[in-house]
C-alpha positions as CSV (number, residue, x, y, z in Angstrom):
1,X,95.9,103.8,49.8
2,X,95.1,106.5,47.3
3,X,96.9,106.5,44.1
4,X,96.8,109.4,41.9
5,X,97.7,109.4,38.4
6,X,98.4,112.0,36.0
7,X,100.9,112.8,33.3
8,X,102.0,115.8,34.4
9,X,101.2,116.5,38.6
10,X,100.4,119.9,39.9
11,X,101.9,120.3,43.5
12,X,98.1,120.9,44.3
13,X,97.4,117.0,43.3
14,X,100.1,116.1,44.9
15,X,99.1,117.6,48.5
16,X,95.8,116.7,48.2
17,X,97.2,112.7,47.9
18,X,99.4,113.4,50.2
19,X,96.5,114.3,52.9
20,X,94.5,111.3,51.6
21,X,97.3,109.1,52.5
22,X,97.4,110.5,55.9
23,X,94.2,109.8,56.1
24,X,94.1,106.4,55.6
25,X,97.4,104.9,56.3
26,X,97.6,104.2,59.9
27,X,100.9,105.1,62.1
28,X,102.0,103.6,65.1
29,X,102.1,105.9,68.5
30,X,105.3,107.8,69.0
31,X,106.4,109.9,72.5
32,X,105.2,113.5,72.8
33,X,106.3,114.0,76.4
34,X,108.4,112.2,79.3
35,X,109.8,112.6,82.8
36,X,111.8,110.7,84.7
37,X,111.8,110.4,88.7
38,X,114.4,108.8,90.8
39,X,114.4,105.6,89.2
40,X,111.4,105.3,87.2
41,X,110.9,107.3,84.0
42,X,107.0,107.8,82.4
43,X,105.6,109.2,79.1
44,X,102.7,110.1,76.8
45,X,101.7,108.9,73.4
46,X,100.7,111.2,70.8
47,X,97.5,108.4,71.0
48,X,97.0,110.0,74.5
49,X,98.4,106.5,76.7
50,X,100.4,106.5,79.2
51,X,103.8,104.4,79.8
52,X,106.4,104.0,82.2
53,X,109.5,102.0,82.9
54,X,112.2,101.4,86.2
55,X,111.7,100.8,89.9
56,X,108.4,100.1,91.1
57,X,108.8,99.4,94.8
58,X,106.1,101.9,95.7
59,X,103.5,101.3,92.4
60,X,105.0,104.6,90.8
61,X,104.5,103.0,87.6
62,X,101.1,102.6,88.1
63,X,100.5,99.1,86.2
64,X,98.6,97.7,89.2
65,X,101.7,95.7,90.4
66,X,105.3,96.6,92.5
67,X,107.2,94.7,90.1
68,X,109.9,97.0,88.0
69,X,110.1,97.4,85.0
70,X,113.6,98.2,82.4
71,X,111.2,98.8,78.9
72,X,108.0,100.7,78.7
73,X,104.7,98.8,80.0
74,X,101.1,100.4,79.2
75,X,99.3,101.7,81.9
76,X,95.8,101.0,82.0
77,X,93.7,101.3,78.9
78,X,93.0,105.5,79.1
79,X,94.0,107.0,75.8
80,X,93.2,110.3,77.4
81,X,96.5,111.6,79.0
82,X,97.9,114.9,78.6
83,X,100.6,115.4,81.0
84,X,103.0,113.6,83.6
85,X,105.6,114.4,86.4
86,X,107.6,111.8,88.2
87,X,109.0,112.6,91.8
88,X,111.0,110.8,93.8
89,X,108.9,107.5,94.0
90,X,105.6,109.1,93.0
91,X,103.9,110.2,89.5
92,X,101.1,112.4,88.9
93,X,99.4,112.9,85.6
94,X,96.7,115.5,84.2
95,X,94.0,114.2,81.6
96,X,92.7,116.1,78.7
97,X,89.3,116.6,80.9
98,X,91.2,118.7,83.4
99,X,91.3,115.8,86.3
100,X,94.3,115.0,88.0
101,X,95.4,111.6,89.2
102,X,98.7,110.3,91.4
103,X,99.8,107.5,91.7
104,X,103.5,105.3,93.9
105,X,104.8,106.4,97.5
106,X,102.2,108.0,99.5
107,X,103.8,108.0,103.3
108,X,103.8,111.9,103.2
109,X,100.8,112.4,101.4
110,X,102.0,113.4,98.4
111,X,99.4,111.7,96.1
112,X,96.8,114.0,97.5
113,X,93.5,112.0,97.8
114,X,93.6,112.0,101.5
115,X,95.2,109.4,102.7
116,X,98.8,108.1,103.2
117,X,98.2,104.7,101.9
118,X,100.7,103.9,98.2
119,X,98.7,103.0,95.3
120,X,100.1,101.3,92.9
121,X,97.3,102.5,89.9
122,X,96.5,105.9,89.3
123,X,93.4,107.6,91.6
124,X,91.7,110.4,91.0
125,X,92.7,113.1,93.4
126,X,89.5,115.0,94.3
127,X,86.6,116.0,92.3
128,X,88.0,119.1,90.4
129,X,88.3,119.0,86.5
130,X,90.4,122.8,86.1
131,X,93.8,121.3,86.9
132,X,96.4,122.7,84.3
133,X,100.5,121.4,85.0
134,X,101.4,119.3,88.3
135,X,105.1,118.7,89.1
136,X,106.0,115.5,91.4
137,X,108.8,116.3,94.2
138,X,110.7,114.4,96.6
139,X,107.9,114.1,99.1
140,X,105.7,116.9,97.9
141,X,103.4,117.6,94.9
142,X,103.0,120.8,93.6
143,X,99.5,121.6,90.9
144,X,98.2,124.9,89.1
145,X,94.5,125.3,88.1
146,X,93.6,126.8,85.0
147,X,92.7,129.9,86.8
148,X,96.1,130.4,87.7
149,X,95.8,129.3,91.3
150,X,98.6,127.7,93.1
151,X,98.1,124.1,95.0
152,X,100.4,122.0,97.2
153,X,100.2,119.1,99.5
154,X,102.5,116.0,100.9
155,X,105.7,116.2,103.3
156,X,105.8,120.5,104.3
157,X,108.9,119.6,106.7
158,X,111.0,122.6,105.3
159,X,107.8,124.7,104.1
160,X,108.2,123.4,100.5
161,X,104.6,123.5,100.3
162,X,104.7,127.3,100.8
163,X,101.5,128.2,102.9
164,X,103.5,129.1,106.2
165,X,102.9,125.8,108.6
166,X,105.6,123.5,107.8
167,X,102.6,121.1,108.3
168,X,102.0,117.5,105.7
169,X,98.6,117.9,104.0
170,X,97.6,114.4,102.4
171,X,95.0,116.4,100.5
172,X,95.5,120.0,97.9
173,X,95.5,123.4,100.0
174,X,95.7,126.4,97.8
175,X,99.1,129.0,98.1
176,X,98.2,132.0,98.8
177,X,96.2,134.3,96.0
178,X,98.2,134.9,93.6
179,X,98.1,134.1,89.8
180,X,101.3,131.6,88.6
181,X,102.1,130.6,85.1
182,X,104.8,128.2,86.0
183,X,106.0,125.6,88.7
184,X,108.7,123.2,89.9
185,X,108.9,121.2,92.5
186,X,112.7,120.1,93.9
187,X,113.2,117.6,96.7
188,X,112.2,119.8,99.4
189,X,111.9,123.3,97.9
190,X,109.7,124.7,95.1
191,X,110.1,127.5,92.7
192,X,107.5,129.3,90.5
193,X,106.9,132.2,88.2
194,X,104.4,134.6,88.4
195,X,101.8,135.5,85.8
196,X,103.9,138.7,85.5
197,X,106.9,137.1,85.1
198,X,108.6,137.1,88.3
199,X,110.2,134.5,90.4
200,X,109.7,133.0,93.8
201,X,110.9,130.4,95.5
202,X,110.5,128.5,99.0
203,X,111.2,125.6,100.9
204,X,114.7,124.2,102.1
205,X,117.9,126.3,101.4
206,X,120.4,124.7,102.8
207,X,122.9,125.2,100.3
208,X,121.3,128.3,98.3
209,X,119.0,126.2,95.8
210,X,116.1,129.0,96.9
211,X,118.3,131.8,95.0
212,X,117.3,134.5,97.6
213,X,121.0,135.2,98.3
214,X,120.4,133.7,102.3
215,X,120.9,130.2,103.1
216,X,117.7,130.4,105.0
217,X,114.6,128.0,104.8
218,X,111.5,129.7,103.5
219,X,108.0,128.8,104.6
220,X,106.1,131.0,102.4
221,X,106.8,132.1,98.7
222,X,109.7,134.5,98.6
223,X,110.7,136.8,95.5
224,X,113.9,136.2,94.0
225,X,115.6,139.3,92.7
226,X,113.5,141.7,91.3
227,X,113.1,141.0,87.7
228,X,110.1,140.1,85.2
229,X,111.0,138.3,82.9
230,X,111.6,134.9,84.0
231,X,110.4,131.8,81.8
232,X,110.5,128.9,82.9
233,X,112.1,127.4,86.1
234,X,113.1,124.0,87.3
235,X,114.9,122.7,90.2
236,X,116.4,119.5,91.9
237,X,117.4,118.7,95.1
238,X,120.4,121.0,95.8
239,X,120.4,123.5,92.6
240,X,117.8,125.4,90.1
241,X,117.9,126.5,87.0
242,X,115.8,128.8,85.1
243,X,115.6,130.7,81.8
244,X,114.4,134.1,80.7
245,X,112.4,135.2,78.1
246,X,115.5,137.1,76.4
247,X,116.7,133.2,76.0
248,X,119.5,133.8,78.7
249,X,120.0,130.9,81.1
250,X,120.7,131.3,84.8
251,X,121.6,128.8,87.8
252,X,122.5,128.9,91.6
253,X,122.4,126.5,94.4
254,X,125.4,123.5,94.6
255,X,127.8,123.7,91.9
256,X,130.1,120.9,93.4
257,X,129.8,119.2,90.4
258,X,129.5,122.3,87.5
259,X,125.7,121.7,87.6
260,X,125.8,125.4,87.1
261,X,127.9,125.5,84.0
262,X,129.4,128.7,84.9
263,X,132.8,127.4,84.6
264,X,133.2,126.9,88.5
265,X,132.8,124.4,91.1
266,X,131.7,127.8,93.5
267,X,128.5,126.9,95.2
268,X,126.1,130.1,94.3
269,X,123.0,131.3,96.4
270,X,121.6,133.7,93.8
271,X,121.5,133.6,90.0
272,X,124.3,133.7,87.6
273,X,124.1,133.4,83.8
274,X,125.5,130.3,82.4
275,X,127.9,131.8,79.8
276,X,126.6,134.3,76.9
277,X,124.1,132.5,74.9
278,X,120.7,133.9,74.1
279,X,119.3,131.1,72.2
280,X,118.1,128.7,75.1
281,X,115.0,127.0,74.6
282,X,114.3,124.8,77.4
283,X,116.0,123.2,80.8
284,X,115.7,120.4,82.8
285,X,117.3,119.6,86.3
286,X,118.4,116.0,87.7
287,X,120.3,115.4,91.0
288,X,123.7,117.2,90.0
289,X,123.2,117.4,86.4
290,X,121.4,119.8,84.0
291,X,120.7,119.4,80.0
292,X,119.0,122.0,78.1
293,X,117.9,122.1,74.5
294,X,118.7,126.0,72.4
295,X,116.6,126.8,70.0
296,X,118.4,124.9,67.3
297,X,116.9,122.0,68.6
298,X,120.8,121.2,70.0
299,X,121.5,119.5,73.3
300,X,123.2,120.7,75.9
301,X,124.7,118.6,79.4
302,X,127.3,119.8,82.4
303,X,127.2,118.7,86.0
304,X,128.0,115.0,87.4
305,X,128.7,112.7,84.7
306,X,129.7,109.5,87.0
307,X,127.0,107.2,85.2
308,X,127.6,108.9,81.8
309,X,124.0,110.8,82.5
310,X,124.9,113.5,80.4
311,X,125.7,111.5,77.4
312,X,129.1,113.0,75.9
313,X,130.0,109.3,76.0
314,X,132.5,109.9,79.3
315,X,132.2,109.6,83.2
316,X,133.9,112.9,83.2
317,X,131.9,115.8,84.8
318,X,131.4,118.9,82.6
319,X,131.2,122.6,84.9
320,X,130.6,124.4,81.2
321,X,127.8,123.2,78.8
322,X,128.8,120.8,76.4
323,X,127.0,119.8,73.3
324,X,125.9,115.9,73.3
325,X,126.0,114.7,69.3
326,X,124.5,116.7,66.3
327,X,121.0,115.7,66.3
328,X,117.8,117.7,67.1
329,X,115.8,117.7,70.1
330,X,112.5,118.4,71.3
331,X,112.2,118.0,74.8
332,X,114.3,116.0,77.7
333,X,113.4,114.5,81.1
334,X,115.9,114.4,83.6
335,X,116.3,111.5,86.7
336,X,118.5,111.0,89.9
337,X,121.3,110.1,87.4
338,X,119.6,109.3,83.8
339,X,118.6,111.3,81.4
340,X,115.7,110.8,78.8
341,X,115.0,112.8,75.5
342,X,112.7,113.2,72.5
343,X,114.2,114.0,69.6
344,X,112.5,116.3,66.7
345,X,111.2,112.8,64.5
346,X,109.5,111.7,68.0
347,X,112.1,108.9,68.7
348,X,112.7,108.8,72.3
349,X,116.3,108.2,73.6
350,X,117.9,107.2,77.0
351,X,121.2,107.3,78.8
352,X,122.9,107.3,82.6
353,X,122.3,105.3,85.5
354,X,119.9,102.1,84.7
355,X,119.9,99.9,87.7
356,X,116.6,99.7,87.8
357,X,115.5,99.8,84.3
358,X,114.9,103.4,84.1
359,X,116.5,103.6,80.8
360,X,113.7,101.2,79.2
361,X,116.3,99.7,77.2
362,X,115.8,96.2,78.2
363,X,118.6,96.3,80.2
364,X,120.1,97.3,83.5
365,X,123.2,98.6,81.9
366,X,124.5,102.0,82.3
367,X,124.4,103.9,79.0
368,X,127.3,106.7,78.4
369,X,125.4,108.3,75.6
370,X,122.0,107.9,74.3
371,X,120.9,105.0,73.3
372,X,117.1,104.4,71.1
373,X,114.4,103.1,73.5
374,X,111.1,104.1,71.2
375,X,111.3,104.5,67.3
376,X,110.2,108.0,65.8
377,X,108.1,108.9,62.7
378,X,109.9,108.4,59.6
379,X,109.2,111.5,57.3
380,X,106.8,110.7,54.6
381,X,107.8,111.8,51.3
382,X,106.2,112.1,47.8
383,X,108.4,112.6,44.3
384,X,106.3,115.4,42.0
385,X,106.9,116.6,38.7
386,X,106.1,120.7,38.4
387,X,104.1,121.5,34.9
388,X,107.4,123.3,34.0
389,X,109.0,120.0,34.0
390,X,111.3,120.4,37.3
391,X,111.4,117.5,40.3
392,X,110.7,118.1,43.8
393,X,110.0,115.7,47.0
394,X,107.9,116.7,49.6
395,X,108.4,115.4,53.0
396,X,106.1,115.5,55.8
């Protein structure tokens, strides 16, 4: 450690031992990103390792074993991750060197490398180092390249792979020739934006989760309304949510349990907005639930509450949003009937359903609000005295 001394410090001293601190004090790894699947939950380091935590019947951890798992294990020694989805009882993950790899249940070949044998480490899923996002389904697996193409492959039963067969690849086929920017894959359906902003959908329907106003399957990538300014999109098995670039948040699909947060328990087969608020930042989609983060950095939960996944500290489901505590959050992952979130200091947080461990608390105890399962970065501050004599602190 640096220590500088002077009499009377300049703020410019000050930052510049500030920086050489930073240099040379070392900080332990906190959580940049995580998803949860099913029953299983998985994250990233800001050192670029992967972890993950809860069932592990089908290797979707990806430890090399089928043993579960209820606190966060290390998987493998790469320190070159970038991003991870879990599905159902699968994971895929992209690496900073554009390769992607998959990982768990592969009986609809929904891992991609060709086969429909599980693997219980990550493989490297073809040869191709352009892969940009991949999102894990049910039984499907959905990728974009970063040219903007549009790749899908695994179970196709209900065309959720979107290239018109309703025939399992075990290997990536691209969809169609269009450009996306955005993609999220449900349990059998899949939604997408555009590179111009607009929104499409396919797959199964039965209940209106497509948002085409039909109740038809789609086998092939069908536009939903007519606008162009959709965001960002994500969808479960029976409902989607997705958020516009005016900050306005929309929903449709099953609303039996308010996972639409219009105020109703009215199923709805195209969007609606979800009350008045501009200032949404980000959403994510479980089973019957749905949390979202404003731009606040506040928390947001409605939908099915039985295992206290959206973390008001009740089993009582919400049909409007409801804010969960006062803290700040960065970004949430949401399970079958858990809920996992990073808060703004990196500390990573858990509640719902843990039977398997899927919390990574240590425990298979189900958590009614959240509960700390990785510690954040403390701020780092520095006292300084100003040449006209005044005190500050600077925090980083």
């Amino acid at each position: 450690m640096v220590i500088c001394k002077k009499r009377t410090a300049s703020i410019v001293i000050a930052l510049l031992c500030i920086l050489v601190h930073l240099q040379t004090t070392a900080k332990a790894a906190v959580f940049l990103q995580v998803d949860s699947g099913s029953y299983h939950s998985t994250g990233i380091k800001n050192d670029g390792t992967l972890w993950a935590w809860g069932n592990n019947s089908s290797g979707q951890l990806g430890d090399g074993t089928t043993t579960s798992r209820n606190s966060p294990v290390k998987i493998g020694t790469a320190n070159d991750w970038q991003l991870v989805s879990a599905g159902n009882s699968h994971t895929a993950a992209v690496k900073t060197n554009g390769t992607l790899w998959a990982w768990g249940s592969n009986d609809s070949g929904q891992l991609g490398d060709g086969t429909n044998i599980n693997r219980n480490s990550p493989v490297k899923i073809g040869t191709a180092n352009d892969w940009q996002l991949v999102s894990a389904g049910g039984g499907h697996t959905v990728a974009l390249k970063t040219n903007g193409t549009l790749w899908a492959w695994g179970d196709n039963y209900f065309g959720q792979l979107g290239d018109g067969s309703g025939t399992g690849k075990s290997s990536p086929v691209q969809i169609g020739t269009s450009y996306w920017q955005s993609v999220s894959a449900g349990d059998e359906n899949t939604m997408a934006i555009k590179t111009d902003g607009t929104l499409w959908a396919w797959g199964y329907n039965n209940i209106g989760q497509l948002g085409d106003g039909t109740y038809t399957d789609q086998w092939s990538p069908v536009q939903i309304g007519g606008d162009s300014d959709w965001k960002s999109v994500s969808t479960g098995p029976n409902h989607t949510v997705a958020l516009k670039t005016n900050g306005t948040l929309w929903a449709w699909g099953s609303n039996d349990s308010g996972q639409l947060g219009d105020g109703t328990n009215s199923n709805k087969y195209s969007p609606v907005q979800v009350g008045t608020a501009n200032n949404w930042q980000s959403v994510r989609v479980g089973f019957n639930q749905t949390v979202a983060i404003k731009t606040n950095g506040t928390l947001w939960a409605w939908g099915d509450n039985q295992y206290g996944q959206l973390g008001d500290g009740t089993t009582t489901s919400r049909n409007s949003p409801v804010q969960i505590g006062t803290s700040y959050w960065q970004s949430v992952g949401t399970g079958y009937r858990h809920t996992m979130a990073i808060k703004t200091n990196s500390s990573l947080w858990a509640w719902g359903k843990n039977s398997q461990g899927q919390l990574g608390d240590g425990t298979t105890t189900n958590r009614l609000s959240p509960v700390l399962i990785a510690e954040g970065k403390d701020p780092l501050c520095f006292p300084i005295k100003a040449h006209n004599g005044g005190a500050a602190v600077i925090c980083l």
